[in-house]
DOLUMRO-993298 format. One record per residue (C-alpha): residue number from 0; x, y, z. Coordinates in nm, 4 decimals, padded with zeros to 6 digits, always signed. Layout:
REC	NUM	X	Y	Z $
...
***
This chain:
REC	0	-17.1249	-06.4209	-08.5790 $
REC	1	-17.1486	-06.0450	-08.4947 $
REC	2	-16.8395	-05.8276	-08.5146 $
REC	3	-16.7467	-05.5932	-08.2186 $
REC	4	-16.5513	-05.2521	-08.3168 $
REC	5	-16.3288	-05.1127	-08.0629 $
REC	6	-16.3357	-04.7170	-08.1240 $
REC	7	-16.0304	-04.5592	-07.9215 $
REC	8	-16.1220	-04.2279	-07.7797 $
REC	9	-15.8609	-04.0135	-07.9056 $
REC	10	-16.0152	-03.7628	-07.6232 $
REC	11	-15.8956	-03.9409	-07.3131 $
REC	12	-15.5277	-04.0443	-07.5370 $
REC	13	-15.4893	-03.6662	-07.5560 $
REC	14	-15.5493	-03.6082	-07.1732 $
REC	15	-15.3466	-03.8562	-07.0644 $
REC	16	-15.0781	-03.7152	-07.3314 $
REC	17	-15.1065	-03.3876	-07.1881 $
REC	18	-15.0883	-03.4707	-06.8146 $
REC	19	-14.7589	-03.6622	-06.8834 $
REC	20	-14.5958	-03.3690	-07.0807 $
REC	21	-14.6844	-03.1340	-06.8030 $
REC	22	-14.5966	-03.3639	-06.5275 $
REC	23	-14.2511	-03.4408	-06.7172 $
REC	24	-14.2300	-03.0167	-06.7382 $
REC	25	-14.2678	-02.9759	-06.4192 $
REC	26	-13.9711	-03.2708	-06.3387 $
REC	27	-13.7511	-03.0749	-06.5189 $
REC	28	-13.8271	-02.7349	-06.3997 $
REC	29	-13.7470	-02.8881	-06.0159 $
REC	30	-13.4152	-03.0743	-06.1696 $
REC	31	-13.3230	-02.7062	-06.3287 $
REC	32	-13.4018	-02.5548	-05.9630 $
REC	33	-13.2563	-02.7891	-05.7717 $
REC	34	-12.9075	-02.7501	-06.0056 $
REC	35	-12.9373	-02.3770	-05.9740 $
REC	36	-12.9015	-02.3519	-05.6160 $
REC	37	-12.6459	-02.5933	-05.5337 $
REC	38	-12.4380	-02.4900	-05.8530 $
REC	39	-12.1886	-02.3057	-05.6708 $
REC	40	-12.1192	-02.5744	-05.4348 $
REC	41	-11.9959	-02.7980	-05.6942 $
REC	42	-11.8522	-02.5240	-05.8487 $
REC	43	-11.6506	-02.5181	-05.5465 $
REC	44	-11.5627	-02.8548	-05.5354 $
REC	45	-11.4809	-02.9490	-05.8606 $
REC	46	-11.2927	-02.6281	-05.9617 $
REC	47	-11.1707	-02.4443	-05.6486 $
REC	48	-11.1490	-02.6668	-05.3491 $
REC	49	-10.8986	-02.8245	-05.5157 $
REC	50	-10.6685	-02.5164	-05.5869 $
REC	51	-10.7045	-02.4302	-05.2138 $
REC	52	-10.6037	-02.7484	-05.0593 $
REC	53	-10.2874	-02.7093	-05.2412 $
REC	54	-10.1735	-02.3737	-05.1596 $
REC	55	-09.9874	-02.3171	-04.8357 $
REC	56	-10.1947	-02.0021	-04.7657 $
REC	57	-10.2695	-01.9252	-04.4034 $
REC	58	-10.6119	-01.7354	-04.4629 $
REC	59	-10.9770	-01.8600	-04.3836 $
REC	60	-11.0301	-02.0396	-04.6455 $
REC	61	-11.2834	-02.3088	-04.6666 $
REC	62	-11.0976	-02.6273	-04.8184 $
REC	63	-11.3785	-02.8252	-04.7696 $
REC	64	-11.7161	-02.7453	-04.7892 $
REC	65	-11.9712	-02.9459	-04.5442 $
REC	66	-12.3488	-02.9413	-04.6817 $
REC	67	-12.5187	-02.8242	-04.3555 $
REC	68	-12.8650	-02.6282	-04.3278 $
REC	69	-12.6675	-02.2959	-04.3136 $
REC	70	-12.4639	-02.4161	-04.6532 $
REC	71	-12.8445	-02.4760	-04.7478 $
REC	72	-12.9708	-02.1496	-04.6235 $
REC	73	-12.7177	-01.9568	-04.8323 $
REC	74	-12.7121	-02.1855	-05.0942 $
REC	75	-13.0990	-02.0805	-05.0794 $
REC	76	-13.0649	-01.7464	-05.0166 $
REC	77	-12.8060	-01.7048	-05.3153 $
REC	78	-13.0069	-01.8436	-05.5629 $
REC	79	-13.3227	-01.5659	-05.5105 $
REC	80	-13.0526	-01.2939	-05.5450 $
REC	81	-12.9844	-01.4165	-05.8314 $
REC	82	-13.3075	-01.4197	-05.9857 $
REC	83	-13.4324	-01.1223	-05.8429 $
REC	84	-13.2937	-00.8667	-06.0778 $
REC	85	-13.0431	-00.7193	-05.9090 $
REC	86	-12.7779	-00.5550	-06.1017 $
REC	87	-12.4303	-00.6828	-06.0453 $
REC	88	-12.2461	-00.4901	-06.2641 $
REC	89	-12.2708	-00.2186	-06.0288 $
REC	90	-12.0436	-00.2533	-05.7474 $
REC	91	-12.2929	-00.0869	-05.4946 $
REC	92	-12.4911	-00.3890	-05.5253 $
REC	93	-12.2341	-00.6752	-05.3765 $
REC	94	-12.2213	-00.5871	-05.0022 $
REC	95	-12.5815	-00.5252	-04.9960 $
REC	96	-12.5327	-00.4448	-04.5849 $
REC	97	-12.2711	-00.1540	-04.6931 $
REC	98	-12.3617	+00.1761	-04.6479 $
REC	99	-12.2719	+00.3636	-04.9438 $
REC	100	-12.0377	+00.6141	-04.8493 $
REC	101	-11.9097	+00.9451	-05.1503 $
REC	102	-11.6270	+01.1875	-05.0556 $
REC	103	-11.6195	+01.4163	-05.3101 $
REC	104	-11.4518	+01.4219	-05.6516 $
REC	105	-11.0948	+01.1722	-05.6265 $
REC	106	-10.7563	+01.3315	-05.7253 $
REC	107	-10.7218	+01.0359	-05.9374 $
REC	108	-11.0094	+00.9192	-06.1900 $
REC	109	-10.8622	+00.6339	-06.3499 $
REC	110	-10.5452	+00.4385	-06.3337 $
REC	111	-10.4178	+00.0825	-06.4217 $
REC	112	-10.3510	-00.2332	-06.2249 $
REC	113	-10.1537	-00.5211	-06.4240 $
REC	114	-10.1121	-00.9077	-06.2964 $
REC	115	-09.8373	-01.0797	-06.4706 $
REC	116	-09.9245	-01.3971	-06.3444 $
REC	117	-10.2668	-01.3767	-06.4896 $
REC	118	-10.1479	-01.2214	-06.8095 $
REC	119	-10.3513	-00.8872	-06.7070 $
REC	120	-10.2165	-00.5898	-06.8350 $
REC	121	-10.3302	-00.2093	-06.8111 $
REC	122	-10.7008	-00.3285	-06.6812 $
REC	123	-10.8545	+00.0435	-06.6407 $
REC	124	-11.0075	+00.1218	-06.2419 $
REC	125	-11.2584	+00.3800	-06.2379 $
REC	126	-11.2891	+00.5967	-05.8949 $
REC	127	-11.5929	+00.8083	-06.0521 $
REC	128	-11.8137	+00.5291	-06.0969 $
REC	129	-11.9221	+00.1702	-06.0163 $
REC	130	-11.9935	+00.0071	-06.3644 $
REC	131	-11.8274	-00.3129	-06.3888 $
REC	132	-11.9021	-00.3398	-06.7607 $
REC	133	-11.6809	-00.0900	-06.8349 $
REC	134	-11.3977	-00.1323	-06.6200 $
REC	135	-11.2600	-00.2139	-06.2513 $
REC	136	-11.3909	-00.0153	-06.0138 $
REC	137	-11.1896	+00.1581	-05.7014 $
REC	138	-11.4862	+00.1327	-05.4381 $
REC	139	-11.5504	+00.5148	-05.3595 $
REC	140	-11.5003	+00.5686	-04.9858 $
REC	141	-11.1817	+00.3606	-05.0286 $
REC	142	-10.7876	+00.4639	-05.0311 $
REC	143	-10.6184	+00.5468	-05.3888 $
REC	144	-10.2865	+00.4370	-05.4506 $
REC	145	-10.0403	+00.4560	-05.3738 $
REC	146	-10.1972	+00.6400	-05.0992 $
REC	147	-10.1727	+00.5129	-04.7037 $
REC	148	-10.5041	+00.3699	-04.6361 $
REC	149	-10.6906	+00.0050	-04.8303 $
REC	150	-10.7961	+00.0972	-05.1977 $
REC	151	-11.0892	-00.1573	-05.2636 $
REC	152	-11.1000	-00.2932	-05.6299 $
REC	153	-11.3835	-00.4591	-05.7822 $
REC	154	-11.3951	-00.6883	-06.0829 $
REC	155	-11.6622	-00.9657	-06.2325 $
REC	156	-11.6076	-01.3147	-06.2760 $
REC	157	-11.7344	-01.5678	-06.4719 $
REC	158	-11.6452	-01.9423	-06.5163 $
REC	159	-11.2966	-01.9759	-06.5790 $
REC	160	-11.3471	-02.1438	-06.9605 $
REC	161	-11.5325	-01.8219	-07.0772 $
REC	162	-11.2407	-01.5872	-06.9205 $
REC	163	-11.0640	-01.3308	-07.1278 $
REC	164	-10.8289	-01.0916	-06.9993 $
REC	165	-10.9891	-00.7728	-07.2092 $
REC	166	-11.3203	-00.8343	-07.0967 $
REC	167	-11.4693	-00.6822	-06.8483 $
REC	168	-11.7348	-00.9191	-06.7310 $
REC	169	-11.4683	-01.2222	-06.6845 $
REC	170	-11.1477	-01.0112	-06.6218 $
REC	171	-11.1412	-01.1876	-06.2409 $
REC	172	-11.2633	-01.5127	-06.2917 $
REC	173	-10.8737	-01.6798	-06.2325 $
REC	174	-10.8420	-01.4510	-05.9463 $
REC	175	-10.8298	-01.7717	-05.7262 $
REC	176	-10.4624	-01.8275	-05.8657 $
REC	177	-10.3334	-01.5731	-05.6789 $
REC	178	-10.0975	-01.7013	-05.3927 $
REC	179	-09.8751	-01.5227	-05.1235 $
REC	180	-09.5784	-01.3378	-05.2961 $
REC	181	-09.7489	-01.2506	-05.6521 $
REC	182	-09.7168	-00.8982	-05.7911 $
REC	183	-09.9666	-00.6847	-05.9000 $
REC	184	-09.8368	-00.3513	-06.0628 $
REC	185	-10.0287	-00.0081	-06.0247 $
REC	186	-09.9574	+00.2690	-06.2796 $
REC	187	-10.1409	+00.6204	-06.2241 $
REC	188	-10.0699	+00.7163	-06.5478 $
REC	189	-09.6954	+00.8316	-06.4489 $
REC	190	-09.5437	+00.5628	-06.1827 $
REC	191	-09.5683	+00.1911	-06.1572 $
REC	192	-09.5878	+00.1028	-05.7769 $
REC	193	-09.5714	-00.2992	-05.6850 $
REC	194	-09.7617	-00.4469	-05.4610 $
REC	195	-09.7266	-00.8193	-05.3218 $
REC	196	-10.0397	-01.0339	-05.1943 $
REC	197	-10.0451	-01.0800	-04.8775 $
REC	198	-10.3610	-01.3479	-04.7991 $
REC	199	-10.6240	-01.4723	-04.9841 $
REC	200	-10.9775	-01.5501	-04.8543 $
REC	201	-11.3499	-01.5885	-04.8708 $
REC	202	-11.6115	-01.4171	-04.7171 $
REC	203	-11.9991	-01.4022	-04.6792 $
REC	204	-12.1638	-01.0840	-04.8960 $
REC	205	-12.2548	-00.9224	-04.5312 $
REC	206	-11.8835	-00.8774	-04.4720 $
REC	207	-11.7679	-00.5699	-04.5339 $
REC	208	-11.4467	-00.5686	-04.3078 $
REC	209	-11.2822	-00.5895	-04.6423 $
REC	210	-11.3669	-00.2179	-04.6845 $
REC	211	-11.2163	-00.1055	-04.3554 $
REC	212	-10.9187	+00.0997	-04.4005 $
REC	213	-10.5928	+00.0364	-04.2735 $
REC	214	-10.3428	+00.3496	-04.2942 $
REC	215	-10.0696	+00.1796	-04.1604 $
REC	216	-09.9592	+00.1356	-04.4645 $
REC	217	-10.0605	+00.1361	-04.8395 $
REC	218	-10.3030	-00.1938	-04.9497 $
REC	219	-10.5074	-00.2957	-05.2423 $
REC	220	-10.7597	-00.5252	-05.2152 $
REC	221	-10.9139	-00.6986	-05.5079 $
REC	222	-11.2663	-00.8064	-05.4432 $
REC	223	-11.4834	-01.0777	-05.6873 $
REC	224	-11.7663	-01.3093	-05.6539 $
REC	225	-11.6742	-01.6629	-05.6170 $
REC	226	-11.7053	-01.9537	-05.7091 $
REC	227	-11.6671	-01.7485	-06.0254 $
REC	228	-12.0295	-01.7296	-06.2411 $
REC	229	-12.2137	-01.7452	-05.9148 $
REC	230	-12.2848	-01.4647	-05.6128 $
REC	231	-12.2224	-01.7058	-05.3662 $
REC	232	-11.9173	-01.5099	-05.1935 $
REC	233	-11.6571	-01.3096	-05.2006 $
REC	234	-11.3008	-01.3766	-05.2967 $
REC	235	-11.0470	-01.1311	-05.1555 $
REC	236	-10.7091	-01.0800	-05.2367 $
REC	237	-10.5007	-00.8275	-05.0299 $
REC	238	-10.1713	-00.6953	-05.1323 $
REC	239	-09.9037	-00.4470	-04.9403 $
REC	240	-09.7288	-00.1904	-05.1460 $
REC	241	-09.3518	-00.2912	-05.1903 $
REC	242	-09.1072	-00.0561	-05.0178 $
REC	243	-08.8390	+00.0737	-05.2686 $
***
């Protein structure tokens, strides 16, 4: 009786091999895409939504968030900021529509802003500069306090598990805490002035009313990205200065 031998060709085992690893690459790659852009929706609704349902805030603030093709188109639109370089430790860069506007050399160069509630205490604001690595930064163009007019500060966020209060890059990221009433204390190296928030909301980046100036009275506005550890929006908190 004659013996057959079946010889496997390792050849087509290794194609086939390779086409599923790629295909299986290329799976995850879309999966890792797909959670990219739509990682500061749930974001929002797993960490912040939340929070904002149960303050009693009147302020524009989305409770709910409704996945519709503008959500999409931002959601989109976010996520190719984001990878495109752009350096967001420089304050310039987060109302991209803003026209960058320098008056001169500030009477003040630095001064302090403390939160109690958020255990922040003596957090540095630069008006010479925008790097957010370094420090807060007083948006140049903006009021000083305690000065009439809106002094505009900026700070980074991260996700709130990484925050620390000393560093720079996460100093904001429980800025969403804030409610109506809450102090924040300015010192300019001689005075402490109080302020008291006043609202709370979110904004698109192409907003910039939040850099309008007001000199009614004297305001400070803090300014992040939110949901914190994306570029998604803007979280602003305004405060009025407290009469003594």
């Amino acid at each position: 009786m004659q013996r057959y031998y079946y010889k496997k060709d390792y050849k087509k085992y290794s194609k086939k091999k390779i086409l599923r690893l790629i295909s299986f690459g290329l799976f995850l790659i879309g999966v890792l895409i797909i959670s990219y852009i739509f990682l500061p929706l749930l974001s929002w609704q797993i960490y912040f939504a939340p929070v904002f349902a149960s303050q009693n805030i009147v302020a524009p603030i989305p409770k709910n968030t409704v996945v519709s093709s503008n959500t999409l188109q931002t959601l989109i639109i976010n996520a190719s900021q984001g990878l495109s370089g752009v350096d967001y430790t420089n304050a310039q860069n987060w109302f991209p529509n803003y026209k960058y506007q320098k008056t001169g050399t500030p009477k003040l160069q630095f001064y302090t802003i403390s939160i109690p509630k958020l255990k922040i205490k003596n957090a540095v604001v630069s008006t010479v500069d925008t790097d957010l690595a370094k420090h807060l930064v007083n948006y140049i163009g903006t009021a000083l306090p305690p000065e009439r007019g809106n002094a505009v500060v900026f700070g980074h966020s991260t996700l709130p598990q990484l925050y620390e209060d000393k560093n720079y890059k996460t100093i904001f990221s429980r800025l969403y805490e804030l409610k109506q009433g809450d102090e924040i204390i300015v010192n300019d190296g001689k005075i402490d002035y109080k302020y008291k928030v006043e609202s709370v909301v979110v904004v698109d980046p192409d907003n910039t009313t939040v850099l309008e100036q007001n000199y009614n009275d004297s305001f400070l506005t803090l300014v992040t990205c939110t949901p914190p550890g994306t570029i998604w929006k803007r979280l602003i908190v305004r405060s009025r200065i407290e009469k003594i």
